[in-house]
C-alpha positions as CSV (number, residue, x, y, z in Angstrom):
1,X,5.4,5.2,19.0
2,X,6.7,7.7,21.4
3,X,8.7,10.3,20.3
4,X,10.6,12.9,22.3
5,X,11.4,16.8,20.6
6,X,14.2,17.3,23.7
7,X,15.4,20.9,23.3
8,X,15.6,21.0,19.1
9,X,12.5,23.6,19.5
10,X,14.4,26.0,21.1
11,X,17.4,25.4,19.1
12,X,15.5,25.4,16.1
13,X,14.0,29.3,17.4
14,X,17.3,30.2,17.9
15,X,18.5,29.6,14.3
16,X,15.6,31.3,12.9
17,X,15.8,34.4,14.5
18,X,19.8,34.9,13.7
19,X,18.6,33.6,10.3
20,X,16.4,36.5,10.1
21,X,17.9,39.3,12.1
22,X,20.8,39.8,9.4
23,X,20.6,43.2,8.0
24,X,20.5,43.9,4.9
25,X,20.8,46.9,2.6
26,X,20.6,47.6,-1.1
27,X,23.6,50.1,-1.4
28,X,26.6,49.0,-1.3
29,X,29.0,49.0,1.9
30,X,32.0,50.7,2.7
31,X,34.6,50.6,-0.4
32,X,37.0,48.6,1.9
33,X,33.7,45.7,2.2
34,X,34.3,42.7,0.1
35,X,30.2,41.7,-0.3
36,X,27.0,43.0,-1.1
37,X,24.5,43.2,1.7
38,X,20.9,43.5,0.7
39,X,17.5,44.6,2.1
40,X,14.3,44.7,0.5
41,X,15.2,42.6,-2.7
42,X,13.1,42.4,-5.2
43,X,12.9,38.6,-6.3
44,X,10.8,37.8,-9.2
45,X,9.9,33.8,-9.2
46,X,9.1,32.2,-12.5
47,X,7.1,29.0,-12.3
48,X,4.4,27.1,-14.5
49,X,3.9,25.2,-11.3
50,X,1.9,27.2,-8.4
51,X,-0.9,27.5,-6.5
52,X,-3.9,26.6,-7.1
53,X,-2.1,22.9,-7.7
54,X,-0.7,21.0,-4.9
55,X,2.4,19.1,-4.9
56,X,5.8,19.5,-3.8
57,X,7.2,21.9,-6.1
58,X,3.7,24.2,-4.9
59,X,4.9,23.5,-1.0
60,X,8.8,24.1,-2.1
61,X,7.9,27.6,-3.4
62,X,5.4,28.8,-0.4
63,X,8.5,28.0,2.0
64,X,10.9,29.6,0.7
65,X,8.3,32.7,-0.2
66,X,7.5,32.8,3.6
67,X,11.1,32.9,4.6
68,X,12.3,35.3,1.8
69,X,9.2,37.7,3.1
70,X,10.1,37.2,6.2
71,X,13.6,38.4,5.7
72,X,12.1,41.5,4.3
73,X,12.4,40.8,0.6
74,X,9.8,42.1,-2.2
75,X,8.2,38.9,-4.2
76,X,6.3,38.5,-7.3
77,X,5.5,35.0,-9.2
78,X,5.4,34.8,-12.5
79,X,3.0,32.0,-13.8
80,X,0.2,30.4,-15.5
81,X,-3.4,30.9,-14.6
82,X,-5.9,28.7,-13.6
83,X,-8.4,30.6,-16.2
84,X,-6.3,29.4,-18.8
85,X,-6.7,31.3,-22.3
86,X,-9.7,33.8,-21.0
87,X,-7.4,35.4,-18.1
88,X,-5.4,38.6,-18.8
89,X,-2.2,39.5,-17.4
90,X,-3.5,41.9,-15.2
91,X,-5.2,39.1,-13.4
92,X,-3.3,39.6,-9.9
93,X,-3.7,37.7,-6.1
94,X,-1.2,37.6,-3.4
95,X,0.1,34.1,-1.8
96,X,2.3,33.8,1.3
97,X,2.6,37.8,1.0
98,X,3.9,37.6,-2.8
99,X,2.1,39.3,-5.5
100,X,1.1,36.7,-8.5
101,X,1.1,37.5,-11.9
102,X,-0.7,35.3,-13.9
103,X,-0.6,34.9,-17.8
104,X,-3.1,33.2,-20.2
105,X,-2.2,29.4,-19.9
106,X,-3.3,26.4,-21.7
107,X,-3.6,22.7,-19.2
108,X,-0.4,20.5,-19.8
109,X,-2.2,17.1,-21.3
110,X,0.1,14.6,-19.0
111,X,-0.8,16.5,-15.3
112,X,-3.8,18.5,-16.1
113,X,-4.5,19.4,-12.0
114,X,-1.4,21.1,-11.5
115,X,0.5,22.6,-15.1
116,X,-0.2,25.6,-16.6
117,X,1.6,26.2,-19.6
118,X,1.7,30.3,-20.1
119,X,0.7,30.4,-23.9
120,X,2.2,32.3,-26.0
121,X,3.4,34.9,-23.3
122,X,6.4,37.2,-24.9
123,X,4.5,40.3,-25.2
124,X,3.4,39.9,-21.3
125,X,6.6,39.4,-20.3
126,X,7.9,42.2,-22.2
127,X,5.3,44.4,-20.7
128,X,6.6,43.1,-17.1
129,X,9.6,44.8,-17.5
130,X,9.0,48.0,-19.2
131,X,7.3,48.0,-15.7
132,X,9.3,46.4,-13.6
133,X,12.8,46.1,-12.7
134,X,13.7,42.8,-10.3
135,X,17.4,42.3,-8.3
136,X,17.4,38.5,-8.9
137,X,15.3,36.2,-10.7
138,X,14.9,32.2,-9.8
139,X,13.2,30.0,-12.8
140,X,11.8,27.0,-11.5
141,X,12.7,23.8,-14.0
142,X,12.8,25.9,-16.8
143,X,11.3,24.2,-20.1
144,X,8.6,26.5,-21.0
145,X,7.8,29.6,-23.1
146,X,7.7,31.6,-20.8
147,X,11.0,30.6,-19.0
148,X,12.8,31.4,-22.5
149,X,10.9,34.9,-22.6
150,X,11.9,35.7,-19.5
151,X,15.5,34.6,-20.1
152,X,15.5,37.0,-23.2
153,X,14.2,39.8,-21.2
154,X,16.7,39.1,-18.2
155,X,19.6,39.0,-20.4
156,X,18.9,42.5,-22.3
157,X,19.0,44.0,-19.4
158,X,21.8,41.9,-17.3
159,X,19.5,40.7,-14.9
160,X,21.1,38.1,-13.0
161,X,18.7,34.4,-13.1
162,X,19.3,31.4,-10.8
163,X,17.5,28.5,-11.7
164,X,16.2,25.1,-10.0
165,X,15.3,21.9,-11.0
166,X,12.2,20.9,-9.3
167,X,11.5,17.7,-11.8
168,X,12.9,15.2,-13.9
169,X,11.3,15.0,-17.6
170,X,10.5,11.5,-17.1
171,X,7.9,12.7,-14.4
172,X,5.9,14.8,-17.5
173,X,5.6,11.6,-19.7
174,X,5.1,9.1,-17.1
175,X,0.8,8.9,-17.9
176,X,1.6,8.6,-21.2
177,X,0.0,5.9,-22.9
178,X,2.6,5.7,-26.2
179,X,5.8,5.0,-24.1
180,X,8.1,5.8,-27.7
181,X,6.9,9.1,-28.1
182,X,7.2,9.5,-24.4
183,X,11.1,8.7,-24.3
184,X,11.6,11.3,-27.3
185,X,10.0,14.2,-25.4
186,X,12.0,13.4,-22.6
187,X,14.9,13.5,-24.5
188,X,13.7,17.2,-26.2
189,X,12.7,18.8,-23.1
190,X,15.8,17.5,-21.1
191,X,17.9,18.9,-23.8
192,X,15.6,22.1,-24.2
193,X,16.4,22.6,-20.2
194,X,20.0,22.4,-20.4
195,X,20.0,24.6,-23.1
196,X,18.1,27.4,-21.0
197,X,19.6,26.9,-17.8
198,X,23.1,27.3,-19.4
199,X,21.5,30.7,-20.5
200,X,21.7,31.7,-16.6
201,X,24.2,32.5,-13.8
202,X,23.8,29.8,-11.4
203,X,21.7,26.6,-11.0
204,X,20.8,24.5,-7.9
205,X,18.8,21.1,-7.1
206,X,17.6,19.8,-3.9
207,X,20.0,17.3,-3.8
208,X,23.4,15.7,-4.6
209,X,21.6,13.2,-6.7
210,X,19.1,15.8,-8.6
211,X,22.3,18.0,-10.0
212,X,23.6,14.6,-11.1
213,X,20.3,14.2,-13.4
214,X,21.5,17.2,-15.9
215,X,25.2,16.3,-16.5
216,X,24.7,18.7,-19.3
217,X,24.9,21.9,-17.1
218,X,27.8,24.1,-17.3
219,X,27.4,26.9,-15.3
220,X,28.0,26.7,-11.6
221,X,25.6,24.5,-9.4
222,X,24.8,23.5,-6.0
223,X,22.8,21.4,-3.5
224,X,20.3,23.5,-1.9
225,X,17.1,21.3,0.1
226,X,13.3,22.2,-0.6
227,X,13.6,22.6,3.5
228,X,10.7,21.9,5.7
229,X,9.1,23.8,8.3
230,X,10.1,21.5,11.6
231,X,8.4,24.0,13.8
232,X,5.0,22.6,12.7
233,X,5.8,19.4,12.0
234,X,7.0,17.8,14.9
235,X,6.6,14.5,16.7
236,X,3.5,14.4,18.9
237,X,0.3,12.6,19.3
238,X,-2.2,12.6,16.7
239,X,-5.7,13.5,16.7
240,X,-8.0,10.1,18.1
241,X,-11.1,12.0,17.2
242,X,-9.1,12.4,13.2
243,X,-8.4,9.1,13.4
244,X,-11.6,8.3,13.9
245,X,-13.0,10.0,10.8
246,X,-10.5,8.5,8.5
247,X,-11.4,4.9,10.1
248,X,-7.7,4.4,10.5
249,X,-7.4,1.4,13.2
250,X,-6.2,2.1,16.7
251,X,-4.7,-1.6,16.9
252,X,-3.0,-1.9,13.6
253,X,0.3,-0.6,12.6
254,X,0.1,2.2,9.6
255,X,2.2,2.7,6.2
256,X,1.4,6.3,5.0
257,X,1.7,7.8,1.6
258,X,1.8,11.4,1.1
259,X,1.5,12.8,-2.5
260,X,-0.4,13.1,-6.1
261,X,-2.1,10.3,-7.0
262,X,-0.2,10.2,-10.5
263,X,1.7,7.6,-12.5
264,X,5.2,8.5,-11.7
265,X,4.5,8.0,-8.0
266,X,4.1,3.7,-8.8
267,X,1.8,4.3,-6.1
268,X,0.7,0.7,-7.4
269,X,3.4,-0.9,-5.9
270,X,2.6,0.3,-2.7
271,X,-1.1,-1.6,-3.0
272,X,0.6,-4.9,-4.4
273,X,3.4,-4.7,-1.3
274,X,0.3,-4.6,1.1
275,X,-1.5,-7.5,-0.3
276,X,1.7,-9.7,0.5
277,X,2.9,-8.3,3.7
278,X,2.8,-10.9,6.4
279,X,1.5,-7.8,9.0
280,X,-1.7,-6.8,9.4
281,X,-1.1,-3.1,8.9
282,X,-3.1,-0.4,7.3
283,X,-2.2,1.6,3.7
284,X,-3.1,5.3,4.3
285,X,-3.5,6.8,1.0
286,X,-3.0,10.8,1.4
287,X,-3.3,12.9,-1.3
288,X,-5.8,13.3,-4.4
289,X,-4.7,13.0,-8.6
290,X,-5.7,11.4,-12.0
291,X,-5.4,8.3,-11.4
292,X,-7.4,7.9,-8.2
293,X,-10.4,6.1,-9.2
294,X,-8.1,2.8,-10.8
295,X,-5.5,2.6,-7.5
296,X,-9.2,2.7,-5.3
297,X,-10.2,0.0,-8.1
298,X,-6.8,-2.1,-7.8
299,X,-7.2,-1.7,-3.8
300,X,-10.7,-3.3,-3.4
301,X,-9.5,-6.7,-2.5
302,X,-7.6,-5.4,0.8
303,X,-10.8,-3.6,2.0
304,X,-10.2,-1.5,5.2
305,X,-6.9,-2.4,5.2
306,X,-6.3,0.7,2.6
307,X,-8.0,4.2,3.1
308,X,-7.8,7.3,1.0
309,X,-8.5,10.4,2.7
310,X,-8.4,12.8,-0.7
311,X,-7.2,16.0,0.1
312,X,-6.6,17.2,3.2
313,X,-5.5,20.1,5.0
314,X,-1.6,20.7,6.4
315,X,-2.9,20.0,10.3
316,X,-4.5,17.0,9.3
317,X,-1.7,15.8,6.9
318,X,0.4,16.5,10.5
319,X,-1.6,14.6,12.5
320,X,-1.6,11.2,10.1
321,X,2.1,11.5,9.5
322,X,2.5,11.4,13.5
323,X,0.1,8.2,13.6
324,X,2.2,6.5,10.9
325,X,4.4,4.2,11.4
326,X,6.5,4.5,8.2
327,X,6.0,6.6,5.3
328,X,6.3,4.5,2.1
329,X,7.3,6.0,-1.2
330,X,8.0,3.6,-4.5
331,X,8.6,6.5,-6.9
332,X,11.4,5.9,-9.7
333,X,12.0,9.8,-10.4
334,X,12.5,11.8,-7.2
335,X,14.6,15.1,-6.9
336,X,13.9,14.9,-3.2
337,X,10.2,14.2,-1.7
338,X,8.8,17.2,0.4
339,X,6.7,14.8,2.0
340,X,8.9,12.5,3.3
341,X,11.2,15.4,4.8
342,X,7.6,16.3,6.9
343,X,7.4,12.8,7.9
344,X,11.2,12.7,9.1
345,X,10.5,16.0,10.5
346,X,7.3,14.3,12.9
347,X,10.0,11.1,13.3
348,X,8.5,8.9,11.3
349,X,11.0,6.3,9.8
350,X,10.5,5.9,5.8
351,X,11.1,3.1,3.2
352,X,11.5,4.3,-0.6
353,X,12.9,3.2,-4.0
354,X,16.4,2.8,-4.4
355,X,16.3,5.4,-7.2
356,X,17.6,8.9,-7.6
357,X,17.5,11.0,-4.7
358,X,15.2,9.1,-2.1
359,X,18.6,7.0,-0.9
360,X,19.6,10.5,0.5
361,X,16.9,10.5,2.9
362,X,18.1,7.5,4.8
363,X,21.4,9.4,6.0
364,X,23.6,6.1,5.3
365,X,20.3,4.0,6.7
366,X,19.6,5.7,10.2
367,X,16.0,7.2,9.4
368,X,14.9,4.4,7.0
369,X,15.6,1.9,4.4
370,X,15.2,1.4,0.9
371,X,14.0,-1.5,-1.9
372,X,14.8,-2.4,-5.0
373,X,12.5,-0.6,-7.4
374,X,10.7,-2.0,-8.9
375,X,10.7,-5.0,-6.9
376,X,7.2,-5.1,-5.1
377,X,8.2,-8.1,-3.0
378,X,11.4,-6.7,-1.8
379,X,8.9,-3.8,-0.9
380,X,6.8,-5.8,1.4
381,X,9.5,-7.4,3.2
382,X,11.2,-4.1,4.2
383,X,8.0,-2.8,5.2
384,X,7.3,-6.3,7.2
385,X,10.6,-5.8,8.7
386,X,10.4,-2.5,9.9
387,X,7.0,-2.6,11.2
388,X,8.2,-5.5,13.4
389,X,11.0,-4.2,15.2
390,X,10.3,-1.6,16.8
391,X,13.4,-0.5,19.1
392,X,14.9,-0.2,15.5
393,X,11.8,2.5,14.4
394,X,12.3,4.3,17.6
395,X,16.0,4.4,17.4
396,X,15.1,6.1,13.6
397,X,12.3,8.0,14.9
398,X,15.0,10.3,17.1
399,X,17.5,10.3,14.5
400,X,15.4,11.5,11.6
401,X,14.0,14.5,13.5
402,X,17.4,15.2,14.5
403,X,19.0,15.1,10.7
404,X,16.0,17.7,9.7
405,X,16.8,19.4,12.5
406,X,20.4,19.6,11.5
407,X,20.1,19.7,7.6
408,X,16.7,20.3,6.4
409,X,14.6,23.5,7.9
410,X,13.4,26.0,5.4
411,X,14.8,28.5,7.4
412,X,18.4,26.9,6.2
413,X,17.0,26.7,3.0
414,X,15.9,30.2,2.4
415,X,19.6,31.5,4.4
416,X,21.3,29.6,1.5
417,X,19.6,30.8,-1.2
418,X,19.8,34.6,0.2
419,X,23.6,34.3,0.1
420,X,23.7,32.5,-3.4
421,X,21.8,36.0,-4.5
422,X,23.9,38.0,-2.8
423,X,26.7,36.6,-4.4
424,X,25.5,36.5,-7.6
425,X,24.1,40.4,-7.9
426,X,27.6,41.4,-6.5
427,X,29.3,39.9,-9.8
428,X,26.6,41.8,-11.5
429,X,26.7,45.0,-9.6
């Protein structure tokens, strides 16, 4: 597939830099100035989600870190650590430029590669504070312990708190194996979340449909993407010698999927759509998780027609999201999908699920197209039909990168939420 950039870099260069040449101060402006401008803010993150794990919530937060450094804020990240019980909270690193503070944890059962659950942490967080005294903070999903300490803390000291939802609940239960117990924790920890967030000053989502998912919310909200870095990933010709390595096929077409290799992600439908698709494509399985070992099991009977690379780095996810021909994702329970933003971002045309947020991807059907969850053969066939009509792929190709372009660069992102703080310490101030 051919894919043109025509002009968006230097477009895209030019909203960065007036995106980061804003100045900003702490003090405030002349009496007669209606707003609050800031440099150097301190922003505390709080997150039970972070590096070392991978997923999207993990790439979500190193964006926006990068572009809130970049602007010349102060970071820190509160969060679980990967030592679980035996750490201390002294226990420091720095990510993306942010310093991360990281309390005793204990694994969460249902995702064990990627949730920490800070145990017990009210006395570390009370300590944080004695010490420390942040502008703004921004909870990530908060359902935890240590998002209620925090909220305690932030409150006694009228510390204003944004807060984004990252996940749906269903997406913490959806390994579980006793599927009644499952639907009343999701009913606990959805109410437990609206109960905290209502605790804070402002709460976003990455999408229309995400916000729509807490209908329980009563403070002010708003639609703010995850973003994606289109600088880096951009159309282009991928890596033959890559390619190679990965025993992808020069001659076939390829149907990509970028992610965990959890439950939630019905990954599974993706492996029963290719064993009745009337192409001879190829299934490239990107990503690594818990359940690897039966979709590899499940996948047998296609043979090279389905490849999992495991892990891999960002240049080579890059390079395989250019040699795709569609990203596929069958998930019930998306707030957004970083990864299919960095395969519109490359021009790569996507088919998902018709549920939740993924319909917001297609932009009313020009980068993609979507099936009827959880209908595998209605899967195949708009996967068969894309892969077969390509003036239609290429006509998507230039009109995803262009809706990134417009909508979806973490520069944006970070821009948006740097006025949402603003705006919010000013009530404060």
């Amino acid at each position: 597939m051919t894919r043109g950039v025509s002009g968006e870099m230097s477009r895209l260069a030019a909203s960065t830099a007036h995106s980061f040449c804003e100045v900003l101060t702490l003090e405030r402006c002349s009496q007669s100035a209606d707003v609050l401008i800031f440099i150097g803010m301190k922003v505390l993150i709080v997150s039970e989600v972070y590096r070392p794990g991978v997923g999207g919530v993990q790439t979500a937060l190193d964006t926006l870190i990068t572009g809130l450094k970049a602007a010349g804020d102060e970071v820190t990240v509160l969060t679980g650590s990967p030592n679980g019980l035996f750490s201390y909270f002294t226990e420091v690193d720095e990510i993306n430029g942010a310093k991360v503070l990281r309390l005793p944890a204990v694994k969460w059962v249902a995702n064990r590669d990627n949730n920490r659950v800070a145990f017990l942490p009210k006395r570390f967080v009370r300590r944080y504070f004695r010490q420390n005294q942040p502008d703004i903070i921004h909870l990530m999903t908060p359902i935890s312990w240590l998002h209620q300490a925090v909220i305690r803390q932030a409150r006694r000291r009228q510390i204003p708190i944004v807060t984004t939802n990252h996940t749906m609940a269903l997406n913490l239960v959806m390994n579980a194996k006793n599927k009644t117990i499952a639907r009343w924790f999701v009913r606990v920890v959805e109410g437990k979340m609206c109960k905290l967030v209502n605790q804070t000053a402002y709460m976003t989502a990455p999408t229309r449909a995400a916000l729509a998912t807490t209908p329980a919310i009563h403070i002010p909200t708003k639609a703010v993407s995850n973003g994606v870095n289109a600088v880096f990933y951009t159309p282009g010709k991928a890596d033959e010698k890559l390619l190679q390595r990965f025993a992808i096929d020069a001659l076939r077409p390829v149907v990509a999927y970028v992610g965990r290799l959890d439950g939630e992600k019905r990954i599974d439908l993706l492996i029963a759509a290719m064993e009745r698709l009337k192409t001879d494509a190829q299934l490239v399985i990107i990503g690594k998780g818990l359940i690897e070992k039966q979709l590899r099991s499940q996948a047998a009977s296609l043979g090279n027609r389905c490849i999992f690379t495991g892990f891999v780095s960002d240049e080579e996810k890059r390079a395989l999201l250019r040699r795709a021909d569609i990203l596929a994702m069958a998930s019930p329970a998306e707030l957004q999908c970083i990864a299919a933003l960095e395969a519109l971002a490359c021009g790569t045309p996507v088919v998902v699920s018709d549920q939740v947020a993924l319909p917001e991807l297609l932009d009313g059907g020009k980068n993609g197209d979507s099936f009827h969850y959880p209908d595998v053969n209605d899967l195949a066939h708009k996967i068969d039909e894309l892969l077969n009509d390509e003036p239609r792929r290429r006509q998507m190709s230039r009109a995803a990168r262009q809706w990134i372009i417009d909508n979806h660069t973490y520069e944006r992102t970070v821009d948006q939420y740097r006025e949402l703080y603003a705006e919010i310490v000013k009530t404060y101030s």
